[in-house]
Biopython code that builds the backbone (N, CA, C, O; Angstrom):
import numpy as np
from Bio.PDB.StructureBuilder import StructureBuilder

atoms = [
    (1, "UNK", "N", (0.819, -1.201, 0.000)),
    (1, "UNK", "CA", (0.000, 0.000, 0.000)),
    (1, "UNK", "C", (0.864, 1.265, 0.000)),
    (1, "UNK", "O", (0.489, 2.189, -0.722)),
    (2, "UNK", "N", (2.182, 1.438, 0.863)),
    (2, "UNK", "CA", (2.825, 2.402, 0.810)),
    (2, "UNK", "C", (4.060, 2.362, -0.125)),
    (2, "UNK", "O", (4.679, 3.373, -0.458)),
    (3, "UNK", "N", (4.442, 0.768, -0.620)),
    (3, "UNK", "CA", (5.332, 0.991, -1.431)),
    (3, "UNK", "C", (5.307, 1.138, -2.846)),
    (3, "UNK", "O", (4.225, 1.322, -3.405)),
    (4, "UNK", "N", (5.981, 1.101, -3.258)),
    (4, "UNK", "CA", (5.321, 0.825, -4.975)),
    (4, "UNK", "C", (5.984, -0.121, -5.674)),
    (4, "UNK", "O", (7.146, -0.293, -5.305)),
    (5, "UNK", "N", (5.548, -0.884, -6.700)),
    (5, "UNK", "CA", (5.956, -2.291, -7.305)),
    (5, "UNK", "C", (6.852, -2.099, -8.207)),
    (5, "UNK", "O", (6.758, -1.083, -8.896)),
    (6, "UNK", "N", (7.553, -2.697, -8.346)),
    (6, "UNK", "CA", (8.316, -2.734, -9.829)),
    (6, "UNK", "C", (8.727, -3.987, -10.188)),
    (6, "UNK", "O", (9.190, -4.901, -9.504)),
    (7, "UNK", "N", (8.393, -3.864, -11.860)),
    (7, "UNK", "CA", (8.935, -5.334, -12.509)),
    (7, "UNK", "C", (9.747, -4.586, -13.938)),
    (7, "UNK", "O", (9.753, -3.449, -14.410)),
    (8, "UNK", "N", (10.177, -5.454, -14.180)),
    (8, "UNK", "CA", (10.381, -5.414, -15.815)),
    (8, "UNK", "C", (10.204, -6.300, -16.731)),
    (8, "UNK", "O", (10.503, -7.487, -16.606)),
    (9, "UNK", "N", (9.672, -5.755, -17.779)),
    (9, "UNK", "CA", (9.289, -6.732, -19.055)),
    (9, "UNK", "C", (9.459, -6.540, -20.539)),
    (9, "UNK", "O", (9.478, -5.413, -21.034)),
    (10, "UNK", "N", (9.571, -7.523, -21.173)),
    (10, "UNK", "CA", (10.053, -6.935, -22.449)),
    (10, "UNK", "C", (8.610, -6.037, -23.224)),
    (10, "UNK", "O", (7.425, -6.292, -23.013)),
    (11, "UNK", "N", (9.231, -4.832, -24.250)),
    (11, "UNK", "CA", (8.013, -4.392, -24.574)),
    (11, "UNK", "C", (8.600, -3.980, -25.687)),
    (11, "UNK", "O", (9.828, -4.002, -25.768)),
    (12, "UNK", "N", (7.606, -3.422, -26.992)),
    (12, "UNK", "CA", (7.811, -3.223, -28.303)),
    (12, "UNK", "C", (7.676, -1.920, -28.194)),
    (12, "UNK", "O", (7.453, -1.223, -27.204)),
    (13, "UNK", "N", (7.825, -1.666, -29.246)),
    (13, "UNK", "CA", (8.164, -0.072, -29.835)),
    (13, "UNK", "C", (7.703, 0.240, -31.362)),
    (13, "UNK", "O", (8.377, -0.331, -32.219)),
    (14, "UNK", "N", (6.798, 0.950, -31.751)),
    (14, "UNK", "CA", (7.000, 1.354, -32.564)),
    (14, "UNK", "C", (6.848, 2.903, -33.266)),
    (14, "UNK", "O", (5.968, 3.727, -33.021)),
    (15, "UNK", "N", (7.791, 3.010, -34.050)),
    (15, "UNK", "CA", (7.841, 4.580, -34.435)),
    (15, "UNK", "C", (8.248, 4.722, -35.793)),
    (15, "UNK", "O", (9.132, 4.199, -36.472)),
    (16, "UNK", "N", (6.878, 6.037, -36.118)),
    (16, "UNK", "CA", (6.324, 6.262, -37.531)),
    (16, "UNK", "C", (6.840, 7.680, -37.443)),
    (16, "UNK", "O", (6.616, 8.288, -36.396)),
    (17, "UNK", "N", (7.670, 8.431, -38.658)),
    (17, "UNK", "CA", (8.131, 9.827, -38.865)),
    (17, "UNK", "C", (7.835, 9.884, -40.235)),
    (17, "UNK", "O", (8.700, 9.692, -41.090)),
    (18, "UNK", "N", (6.258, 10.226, -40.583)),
    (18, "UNK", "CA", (6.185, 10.293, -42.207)),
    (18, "UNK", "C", (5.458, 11.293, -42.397)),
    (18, "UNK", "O", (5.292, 11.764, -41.271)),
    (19, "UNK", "N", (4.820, 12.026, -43.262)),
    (19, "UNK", "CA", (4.083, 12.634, -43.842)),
    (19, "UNK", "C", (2.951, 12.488, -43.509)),
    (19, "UNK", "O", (2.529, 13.437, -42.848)),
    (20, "UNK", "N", (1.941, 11.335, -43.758)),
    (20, "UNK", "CA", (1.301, 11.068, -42.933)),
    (20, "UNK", "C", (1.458, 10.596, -41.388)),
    (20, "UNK", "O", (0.335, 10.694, -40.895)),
    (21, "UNK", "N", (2.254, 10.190, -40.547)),
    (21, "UNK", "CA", (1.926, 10.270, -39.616)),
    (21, "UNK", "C", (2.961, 10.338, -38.739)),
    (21, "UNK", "O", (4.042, 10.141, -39.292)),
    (22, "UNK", "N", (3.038, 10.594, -37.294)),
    (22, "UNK", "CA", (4.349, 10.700, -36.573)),
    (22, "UNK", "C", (4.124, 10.348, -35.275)),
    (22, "UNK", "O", (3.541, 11.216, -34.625)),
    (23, "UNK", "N", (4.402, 9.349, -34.697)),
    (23, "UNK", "CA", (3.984, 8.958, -33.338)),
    (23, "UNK", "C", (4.762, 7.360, -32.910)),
    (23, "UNK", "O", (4.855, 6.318, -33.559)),
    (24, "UNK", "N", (5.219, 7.723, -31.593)),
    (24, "UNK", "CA", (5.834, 6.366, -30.980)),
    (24, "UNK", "C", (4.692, 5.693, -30.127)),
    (24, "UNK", "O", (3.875, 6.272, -29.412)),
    (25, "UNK", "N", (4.798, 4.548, -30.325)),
    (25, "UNK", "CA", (3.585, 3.512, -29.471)),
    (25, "UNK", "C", (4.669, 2.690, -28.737)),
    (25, "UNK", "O", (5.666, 2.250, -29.309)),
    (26, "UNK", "N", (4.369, 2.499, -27.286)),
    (26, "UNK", "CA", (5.583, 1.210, -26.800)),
    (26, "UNK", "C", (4.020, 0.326, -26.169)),
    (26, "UNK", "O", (2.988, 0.734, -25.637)),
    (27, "UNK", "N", (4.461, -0.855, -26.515)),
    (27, "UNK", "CA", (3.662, -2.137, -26.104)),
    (27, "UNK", "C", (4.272, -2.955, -25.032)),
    (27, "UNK", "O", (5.466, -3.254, -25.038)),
    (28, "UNK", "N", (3.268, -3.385, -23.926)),
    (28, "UNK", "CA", (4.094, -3.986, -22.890)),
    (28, "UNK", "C", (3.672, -5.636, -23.367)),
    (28, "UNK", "O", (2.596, -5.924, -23.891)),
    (29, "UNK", "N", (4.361, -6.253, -23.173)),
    (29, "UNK", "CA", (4.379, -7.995, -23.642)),
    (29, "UNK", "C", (3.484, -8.313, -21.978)),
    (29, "UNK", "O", (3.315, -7.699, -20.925)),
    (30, "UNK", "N", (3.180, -9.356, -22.439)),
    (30, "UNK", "CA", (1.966, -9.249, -21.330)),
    (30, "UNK", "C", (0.871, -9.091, -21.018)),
    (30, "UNK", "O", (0.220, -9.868, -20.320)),
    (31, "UNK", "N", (0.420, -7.861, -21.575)),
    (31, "UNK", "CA", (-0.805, -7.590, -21.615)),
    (31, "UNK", "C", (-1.243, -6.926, -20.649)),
    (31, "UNK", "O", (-2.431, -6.982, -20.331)),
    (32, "UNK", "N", (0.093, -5.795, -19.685)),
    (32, "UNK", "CA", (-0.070, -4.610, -18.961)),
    (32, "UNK", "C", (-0.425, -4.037, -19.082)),
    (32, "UNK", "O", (0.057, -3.553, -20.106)),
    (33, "UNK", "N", (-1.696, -3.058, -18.505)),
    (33, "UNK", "CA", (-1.852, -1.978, -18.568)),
    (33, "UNK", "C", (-1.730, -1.204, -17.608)),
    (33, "UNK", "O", (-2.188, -1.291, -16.469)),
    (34, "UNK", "N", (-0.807, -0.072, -18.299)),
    (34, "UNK", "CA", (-0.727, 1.076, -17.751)),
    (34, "UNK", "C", (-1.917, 2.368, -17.068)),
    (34, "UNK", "O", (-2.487, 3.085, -17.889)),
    (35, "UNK", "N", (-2.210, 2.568, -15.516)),
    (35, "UNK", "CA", (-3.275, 3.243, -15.234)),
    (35, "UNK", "C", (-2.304, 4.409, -14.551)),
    (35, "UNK", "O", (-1.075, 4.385, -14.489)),
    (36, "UNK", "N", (-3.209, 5.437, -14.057)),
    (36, "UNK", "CA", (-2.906, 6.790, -14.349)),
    (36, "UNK", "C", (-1.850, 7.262, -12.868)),
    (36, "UNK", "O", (-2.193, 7.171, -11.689)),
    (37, "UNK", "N", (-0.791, 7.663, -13.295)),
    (37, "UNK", "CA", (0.422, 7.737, -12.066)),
    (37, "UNK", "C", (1.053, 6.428, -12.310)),
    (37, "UNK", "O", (1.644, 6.153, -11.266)),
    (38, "UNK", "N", (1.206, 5.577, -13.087)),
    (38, "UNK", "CA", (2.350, 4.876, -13.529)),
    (38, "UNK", "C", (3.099, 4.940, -14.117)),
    (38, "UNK", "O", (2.942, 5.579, -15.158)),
    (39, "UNK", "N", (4.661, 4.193, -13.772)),
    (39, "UNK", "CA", (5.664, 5.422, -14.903)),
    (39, "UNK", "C", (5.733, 4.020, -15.411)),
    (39, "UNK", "O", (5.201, 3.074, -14.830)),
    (40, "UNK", "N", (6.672, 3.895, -16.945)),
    (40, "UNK", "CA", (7.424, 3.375, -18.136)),
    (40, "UNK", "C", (8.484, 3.851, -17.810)),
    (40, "UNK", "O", (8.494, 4.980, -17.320)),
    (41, "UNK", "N", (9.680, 3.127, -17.988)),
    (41, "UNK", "CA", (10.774, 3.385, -18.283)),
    (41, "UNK", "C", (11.491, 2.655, -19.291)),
    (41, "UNK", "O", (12.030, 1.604, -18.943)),
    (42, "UNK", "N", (11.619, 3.174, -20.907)),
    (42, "UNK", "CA", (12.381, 2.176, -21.973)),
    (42, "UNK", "C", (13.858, 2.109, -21.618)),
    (42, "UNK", "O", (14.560, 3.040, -21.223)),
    (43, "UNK", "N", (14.176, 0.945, -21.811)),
    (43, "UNK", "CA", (15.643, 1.241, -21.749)),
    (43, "UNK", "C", (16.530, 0.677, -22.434)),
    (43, "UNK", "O", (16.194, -0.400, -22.927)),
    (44, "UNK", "N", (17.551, 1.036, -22.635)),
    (44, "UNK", "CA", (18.436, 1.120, -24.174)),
    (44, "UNK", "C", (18.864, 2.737, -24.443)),
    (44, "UNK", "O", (18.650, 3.778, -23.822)),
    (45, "UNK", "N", (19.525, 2.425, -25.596)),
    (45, "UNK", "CA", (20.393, 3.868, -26.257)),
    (45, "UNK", "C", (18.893, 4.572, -27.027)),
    (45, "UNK", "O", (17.979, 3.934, -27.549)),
    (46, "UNK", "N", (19.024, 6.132, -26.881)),
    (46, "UNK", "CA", (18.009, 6.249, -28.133)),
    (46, "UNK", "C", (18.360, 6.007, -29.284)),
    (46, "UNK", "O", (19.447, 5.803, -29.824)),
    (47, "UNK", "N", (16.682, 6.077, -29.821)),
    (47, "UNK", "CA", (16.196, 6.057, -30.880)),
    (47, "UNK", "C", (16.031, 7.135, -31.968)),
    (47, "UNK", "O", (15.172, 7.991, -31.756)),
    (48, "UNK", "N", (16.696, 7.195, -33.025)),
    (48, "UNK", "CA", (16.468, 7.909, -34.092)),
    (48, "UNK", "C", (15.996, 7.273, -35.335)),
    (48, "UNK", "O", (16.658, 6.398, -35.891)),
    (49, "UNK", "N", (14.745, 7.740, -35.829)),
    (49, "UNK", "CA", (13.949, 7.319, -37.487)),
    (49, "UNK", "C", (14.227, 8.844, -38.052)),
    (49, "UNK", "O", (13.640, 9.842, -37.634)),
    (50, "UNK", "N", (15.270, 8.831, -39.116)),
    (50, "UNK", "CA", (14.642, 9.970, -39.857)),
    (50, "UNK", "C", (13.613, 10.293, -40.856)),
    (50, "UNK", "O", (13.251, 9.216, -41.331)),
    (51, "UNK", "N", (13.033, 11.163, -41.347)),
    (51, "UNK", "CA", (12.083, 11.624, -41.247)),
    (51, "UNK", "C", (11.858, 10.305, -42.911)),
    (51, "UNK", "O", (12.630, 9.851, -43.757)),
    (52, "UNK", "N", (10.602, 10.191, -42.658)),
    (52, "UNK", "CA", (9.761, 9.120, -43.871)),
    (52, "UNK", "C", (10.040, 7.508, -43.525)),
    (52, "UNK", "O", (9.507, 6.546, -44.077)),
    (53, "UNK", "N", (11.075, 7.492, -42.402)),
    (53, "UNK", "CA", (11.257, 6.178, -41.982)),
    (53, "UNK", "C", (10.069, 5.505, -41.026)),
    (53, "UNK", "O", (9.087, 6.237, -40.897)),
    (54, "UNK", "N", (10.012, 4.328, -40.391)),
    (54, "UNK", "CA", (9.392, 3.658, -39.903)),
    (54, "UNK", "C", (10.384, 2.537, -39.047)),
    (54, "UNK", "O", (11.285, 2.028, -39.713)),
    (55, "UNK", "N", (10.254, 2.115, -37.547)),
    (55, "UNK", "CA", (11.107, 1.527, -36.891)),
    (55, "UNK", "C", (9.834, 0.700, -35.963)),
    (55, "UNK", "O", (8.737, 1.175, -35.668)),
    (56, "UNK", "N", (10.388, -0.726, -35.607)),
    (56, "UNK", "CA", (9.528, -1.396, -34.625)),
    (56, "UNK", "C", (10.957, -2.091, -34.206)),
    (56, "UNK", "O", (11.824, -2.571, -34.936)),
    (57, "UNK", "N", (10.906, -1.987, -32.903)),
    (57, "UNK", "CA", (12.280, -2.207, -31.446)),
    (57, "UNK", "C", (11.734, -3.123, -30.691)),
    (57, "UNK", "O", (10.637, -2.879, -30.189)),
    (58, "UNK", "N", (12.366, -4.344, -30.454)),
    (58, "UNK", "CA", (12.189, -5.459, -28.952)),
    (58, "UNK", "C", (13.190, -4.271, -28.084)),
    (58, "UNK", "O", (14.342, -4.129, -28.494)),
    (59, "UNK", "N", (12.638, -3.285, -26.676)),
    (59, "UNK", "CA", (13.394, -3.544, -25.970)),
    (59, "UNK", "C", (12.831, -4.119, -24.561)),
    (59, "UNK", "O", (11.811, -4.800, -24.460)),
    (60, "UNK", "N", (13.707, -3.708, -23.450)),
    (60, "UNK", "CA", (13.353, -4.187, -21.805)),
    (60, "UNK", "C", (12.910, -2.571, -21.359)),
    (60, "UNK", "O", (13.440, -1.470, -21.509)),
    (61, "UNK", "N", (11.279, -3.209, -20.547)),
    (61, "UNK", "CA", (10.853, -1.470, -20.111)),
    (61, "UNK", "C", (10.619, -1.907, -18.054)),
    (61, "UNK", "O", (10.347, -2.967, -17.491)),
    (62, "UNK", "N", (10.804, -0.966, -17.690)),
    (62, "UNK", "CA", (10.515, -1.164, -16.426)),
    (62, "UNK", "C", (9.563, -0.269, -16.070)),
    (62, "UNK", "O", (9.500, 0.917, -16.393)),
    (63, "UNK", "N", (8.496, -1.175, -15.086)),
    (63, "UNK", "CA", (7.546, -0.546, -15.297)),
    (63, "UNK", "C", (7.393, -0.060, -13.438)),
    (63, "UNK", "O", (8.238, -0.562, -12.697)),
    (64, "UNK", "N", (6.455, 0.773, -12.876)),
    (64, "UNK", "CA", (6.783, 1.656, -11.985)),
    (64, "UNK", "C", (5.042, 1.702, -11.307)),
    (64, "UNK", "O", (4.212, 2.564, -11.592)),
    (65, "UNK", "N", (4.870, 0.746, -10.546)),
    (65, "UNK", "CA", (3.153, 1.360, -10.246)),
    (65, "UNK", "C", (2.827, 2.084, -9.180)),
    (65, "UNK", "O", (3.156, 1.822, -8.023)),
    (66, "UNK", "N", (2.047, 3.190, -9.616)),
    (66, "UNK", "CA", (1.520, 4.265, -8.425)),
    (66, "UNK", "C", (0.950, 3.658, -7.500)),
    (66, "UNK", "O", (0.197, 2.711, -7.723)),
    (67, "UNK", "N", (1.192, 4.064, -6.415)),
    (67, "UNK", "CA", (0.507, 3.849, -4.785)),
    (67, "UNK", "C", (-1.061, 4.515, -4.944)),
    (67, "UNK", "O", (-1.045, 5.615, -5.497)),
    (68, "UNK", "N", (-2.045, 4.151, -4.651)),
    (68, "UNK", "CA", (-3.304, 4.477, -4.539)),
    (68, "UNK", "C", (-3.215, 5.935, -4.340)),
    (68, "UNK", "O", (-3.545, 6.733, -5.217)),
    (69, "UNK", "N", (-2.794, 6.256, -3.250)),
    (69, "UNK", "CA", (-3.288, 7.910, -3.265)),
    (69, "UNK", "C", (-2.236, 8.833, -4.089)),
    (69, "UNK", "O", (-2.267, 10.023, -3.775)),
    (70, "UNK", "N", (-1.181, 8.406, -5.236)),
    (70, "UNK", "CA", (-0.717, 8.798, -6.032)),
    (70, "UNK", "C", (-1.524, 9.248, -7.593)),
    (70, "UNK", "O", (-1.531, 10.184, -8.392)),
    (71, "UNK", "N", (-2.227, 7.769, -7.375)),
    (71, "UNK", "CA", (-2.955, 7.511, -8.771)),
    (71, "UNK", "C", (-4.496, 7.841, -8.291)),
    (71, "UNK", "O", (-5.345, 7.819, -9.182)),
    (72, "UNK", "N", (-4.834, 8.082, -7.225)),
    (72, "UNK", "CA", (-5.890, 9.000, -6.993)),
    (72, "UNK", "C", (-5.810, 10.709, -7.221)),
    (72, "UNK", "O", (-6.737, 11.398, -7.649)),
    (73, "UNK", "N", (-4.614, 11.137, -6.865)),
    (73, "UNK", "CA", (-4.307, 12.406, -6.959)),
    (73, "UNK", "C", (-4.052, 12.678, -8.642)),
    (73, "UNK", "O", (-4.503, 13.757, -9.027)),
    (74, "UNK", "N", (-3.364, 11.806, -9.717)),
    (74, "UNK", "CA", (-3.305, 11.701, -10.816)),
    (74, "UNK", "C", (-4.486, 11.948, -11.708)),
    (74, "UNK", "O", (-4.527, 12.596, -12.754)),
    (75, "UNK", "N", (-5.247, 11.429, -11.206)),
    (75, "UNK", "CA", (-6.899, 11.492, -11.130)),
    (75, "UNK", "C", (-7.291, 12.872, -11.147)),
    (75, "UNK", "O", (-7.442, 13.567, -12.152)),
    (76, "UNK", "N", (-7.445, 13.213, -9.933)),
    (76, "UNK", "CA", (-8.017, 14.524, -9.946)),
    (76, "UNK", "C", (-7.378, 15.524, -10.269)),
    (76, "UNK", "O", (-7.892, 16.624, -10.068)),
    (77, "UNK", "N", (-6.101, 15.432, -10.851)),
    (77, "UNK", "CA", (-4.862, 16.675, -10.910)),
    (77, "UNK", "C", (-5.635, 16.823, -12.338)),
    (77, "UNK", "O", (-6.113, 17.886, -12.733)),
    (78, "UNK", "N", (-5.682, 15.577, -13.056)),
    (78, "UNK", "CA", (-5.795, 15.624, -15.038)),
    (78, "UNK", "C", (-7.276, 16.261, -15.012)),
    (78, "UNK", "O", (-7.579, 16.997, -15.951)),
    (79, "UNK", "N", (-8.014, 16.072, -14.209)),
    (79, "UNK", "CA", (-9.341, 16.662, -14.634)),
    (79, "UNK", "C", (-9.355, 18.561, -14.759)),
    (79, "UNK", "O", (-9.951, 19.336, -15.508)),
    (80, "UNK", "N", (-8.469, 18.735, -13.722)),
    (80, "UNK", "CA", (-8.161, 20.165, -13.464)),
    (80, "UNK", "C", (-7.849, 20.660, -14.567)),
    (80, "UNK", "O", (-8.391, 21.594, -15.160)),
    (81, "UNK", "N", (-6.558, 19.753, -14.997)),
    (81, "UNK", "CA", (-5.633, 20.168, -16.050)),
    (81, "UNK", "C", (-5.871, 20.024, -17.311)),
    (81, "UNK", "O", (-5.055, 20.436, -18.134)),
    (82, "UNK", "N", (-7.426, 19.205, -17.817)),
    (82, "UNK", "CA", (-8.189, 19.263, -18.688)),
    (82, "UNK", "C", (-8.811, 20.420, -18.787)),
    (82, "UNK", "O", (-9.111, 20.416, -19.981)),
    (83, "UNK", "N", (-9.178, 21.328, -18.385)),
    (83, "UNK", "CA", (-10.179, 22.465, -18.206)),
    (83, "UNK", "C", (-8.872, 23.431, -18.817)),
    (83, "UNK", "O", (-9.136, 24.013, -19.870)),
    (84, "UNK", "N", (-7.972, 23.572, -18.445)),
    (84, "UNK", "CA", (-7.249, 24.633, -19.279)),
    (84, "UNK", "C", (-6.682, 24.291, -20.705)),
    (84, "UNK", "O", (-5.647, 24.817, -21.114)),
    (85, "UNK", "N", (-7.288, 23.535, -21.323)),
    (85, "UNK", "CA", (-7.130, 23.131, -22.806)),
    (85, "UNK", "C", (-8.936, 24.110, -22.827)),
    (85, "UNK", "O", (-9.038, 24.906, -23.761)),
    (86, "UNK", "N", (-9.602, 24.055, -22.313)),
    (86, "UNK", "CA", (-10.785, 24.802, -22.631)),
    (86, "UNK", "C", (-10.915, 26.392, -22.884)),
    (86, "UNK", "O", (-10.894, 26.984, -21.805)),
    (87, "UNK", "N", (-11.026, 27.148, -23.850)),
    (87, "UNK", "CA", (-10.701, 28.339, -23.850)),
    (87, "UNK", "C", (-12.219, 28.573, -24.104)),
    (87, "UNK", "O", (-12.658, 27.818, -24.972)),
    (88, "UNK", "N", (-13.055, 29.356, -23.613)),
    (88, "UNK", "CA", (-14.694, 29.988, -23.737)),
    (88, "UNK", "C", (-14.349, 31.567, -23.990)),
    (88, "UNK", "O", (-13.333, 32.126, -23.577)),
    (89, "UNK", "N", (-15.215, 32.072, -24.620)),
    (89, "UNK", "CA", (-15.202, 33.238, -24.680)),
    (89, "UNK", "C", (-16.625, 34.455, -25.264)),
    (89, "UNK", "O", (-16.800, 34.755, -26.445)),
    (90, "UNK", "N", (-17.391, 34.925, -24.203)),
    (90, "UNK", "CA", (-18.718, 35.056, -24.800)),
    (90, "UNK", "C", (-18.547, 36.723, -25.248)),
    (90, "UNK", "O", (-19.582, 37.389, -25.251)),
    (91, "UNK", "N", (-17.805, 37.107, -25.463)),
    (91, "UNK", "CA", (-17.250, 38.490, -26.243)),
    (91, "UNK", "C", (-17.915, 38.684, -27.849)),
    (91, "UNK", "O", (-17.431, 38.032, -28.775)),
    (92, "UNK", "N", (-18.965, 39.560, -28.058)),
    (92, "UNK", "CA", (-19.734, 39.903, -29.209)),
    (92, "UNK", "C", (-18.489, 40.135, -30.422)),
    (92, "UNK", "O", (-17.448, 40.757, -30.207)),
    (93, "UNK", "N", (-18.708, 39.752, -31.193)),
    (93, "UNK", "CA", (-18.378, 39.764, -32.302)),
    (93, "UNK", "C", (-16.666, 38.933, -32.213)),
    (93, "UNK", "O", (-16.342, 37.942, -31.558)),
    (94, "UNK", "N", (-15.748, 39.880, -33.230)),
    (94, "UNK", "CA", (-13.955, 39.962, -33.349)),
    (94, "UNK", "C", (-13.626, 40.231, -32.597)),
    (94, "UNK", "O", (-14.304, 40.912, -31.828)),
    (95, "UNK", "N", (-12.307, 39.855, -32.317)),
    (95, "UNK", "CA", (-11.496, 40.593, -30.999)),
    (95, "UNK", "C", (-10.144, 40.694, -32.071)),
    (95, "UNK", "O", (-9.436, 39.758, -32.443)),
    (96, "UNK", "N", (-10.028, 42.192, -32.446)),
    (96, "UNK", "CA", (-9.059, 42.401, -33.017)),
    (96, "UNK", "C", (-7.492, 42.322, -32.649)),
    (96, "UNK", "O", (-6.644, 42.615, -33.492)),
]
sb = StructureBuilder()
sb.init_structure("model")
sb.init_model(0)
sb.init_chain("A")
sb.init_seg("    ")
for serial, (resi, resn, name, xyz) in enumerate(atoms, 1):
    if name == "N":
        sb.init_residue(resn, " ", resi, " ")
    sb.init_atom(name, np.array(xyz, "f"), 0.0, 1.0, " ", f" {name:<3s}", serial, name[0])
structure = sb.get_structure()
């Protein structure tokens, strides 16, 4: 309850740098899922795709699980921190 777990496991990688699209995905082998206040840690040398390439990596990730009132606070921190992606504005007309 007060400590926190750690394992490691092998997990995939993959990373897209194209035109259409650009984004790294890491997969945990297993069938872990990651919930909110848990860390990843990949480990290995980085990774470079230059740009139009495409890369999928076996490496070892260690994984890091939040203590309840970590991943409770994780919780209520993101909801907060969702609201300032919200911009409202009931101002008539342009705002030059």
């Amino acid at each position: 309850m007060f400590t926190r777990t750690r394992f490691d496991t092998p997990c995939r990688i993959e990373i897209d740098n194209s035109d259409k699209a650009c984004h790294a995905h890491v997969e945990l082998a297993g069938g872990y899922l990651i919930q909110p206040g848990d860390k990843v840690r990949v480990h290995g040398d980085p990774i470079q795709v230059p740009f139009g390439g495409r890369a999928v990596i076996e490496r070892t990730a260690t994984v890091e699980r939040a203590r309840w009132f970590e991943r409770a606070w994780t919780r209520l921190a993101g909801h907060f921190e969702m609201t300032e992606l919200y911009e409202v504005s009931f101002t008539p007309g342009r705002i030059a």
